[in-house]
N, C-alpha and C positions, 0 to 999 in steps of 0.2 A: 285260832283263838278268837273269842268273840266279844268285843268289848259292849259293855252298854250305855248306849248314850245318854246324856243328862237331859234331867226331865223337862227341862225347857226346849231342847232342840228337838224330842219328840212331840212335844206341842207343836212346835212351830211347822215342823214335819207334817202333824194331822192339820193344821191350820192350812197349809200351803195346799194338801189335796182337796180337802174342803173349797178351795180357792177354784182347782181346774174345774171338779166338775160344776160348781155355779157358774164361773165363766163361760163353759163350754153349754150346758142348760142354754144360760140367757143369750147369748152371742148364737145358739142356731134358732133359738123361737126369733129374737129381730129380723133373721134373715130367712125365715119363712114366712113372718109375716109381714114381710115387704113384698116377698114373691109373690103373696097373697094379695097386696094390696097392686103389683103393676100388673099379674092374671084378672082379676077383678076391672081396673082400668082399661083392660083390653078387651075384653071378652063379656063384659058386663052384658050386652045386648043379647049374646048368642042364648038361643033354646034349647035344655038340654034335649037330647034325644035318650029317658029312659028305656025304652024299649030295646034300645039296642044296647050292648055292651062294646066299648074302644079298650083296649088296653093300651097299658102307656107306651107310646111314642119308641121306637128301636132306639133311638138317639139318647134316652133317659135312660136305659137299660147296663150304660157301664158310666164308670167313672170319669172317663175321659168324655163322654159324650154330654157328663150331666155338666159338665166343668164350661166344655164350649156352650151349651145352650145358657148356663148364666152370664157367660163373658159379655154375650149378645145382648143380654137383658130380656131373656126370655122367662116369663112368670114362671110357667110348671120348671124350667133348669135352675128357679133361685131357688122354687120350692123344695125340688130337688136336695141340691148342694143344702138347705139348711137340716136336712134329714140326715145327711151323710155328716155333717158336724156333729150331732145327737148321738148319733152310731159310734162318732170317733171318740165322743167323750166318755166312755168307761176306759177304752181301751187307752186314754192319754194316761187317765187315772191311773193305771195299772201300771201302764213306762214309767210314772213320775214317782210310782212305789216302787218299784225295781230299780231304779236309781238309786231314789233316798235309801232301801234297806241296803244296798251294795255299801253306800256312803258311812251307815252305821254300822255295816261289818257282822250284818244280823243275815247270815248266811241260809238260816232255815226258809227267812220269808224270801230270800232272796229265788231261794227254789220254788215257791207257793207260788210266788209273782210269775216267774218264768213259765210254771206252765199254766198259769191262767192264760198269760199272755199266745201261749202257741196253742190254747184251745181256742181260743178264742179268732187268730189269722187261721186257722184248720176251719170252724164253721164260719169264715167271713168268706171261706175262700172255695166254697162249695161242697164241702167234707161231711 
């Protein structure tokens, strides 16, 4: 049975998602561009070498690795982790929809959500 919620609690519902992903936007650009600004602090002097190509660092290359190098206070691991917040935030969107539609008992999008949600851990997760 499918009840439909009242038109105020699916406002508050679109309002609340509206909410994650501005939060999650604005909360990973401050922490890229902080990254930015203590790589910058550090590194300001060094000259690039165009000619040659570096690709990023083994250490940036997982999750765990991008985690310790910001712990450190390492520029490219804040740059990092604020990219991986960016990443996170559709996919927070989509849980915080799969909740709220579970909660309204709106069982179709409950299904939509679900398999956004497992498309989406499928190509995060090398698929």
């Amino acid at each position: 049975m499918t009840t439909s919620a009242a038109p105020a609690d699916e406002e508050a519902f679109e309002i609340l998602l509206g909410h994650v992903l501005r939060l999650g936007v604005v909360l990973s650009a401050a922490v890229v561009a902080i990254g930015g600004f203590v790589y910058l602090a550090r590194h300001s002097t060094q000259m690039p070498a165009y000619s040659v190509f570096h690709g990023e660092p083994g250490d940036l290359r997982s999750i765990a690795g991008i985690v310790s190098d910001a712990r450190i206070l390492s520029g490219r691991g804040i740059i990092q982790l604020g990219l991986l917040l960016l990443i996170a935030t559709p996919i927070a969107r989509v849980l915080f929809a799969l909740v709220g539609f579970a909660r309204q008992e709106n069982w179709m999008y409950v299904g939509v959500s679900a398999i956004v949600l497992a498309l989406l851990a499928y190509s995060l997760t090398g698929g």
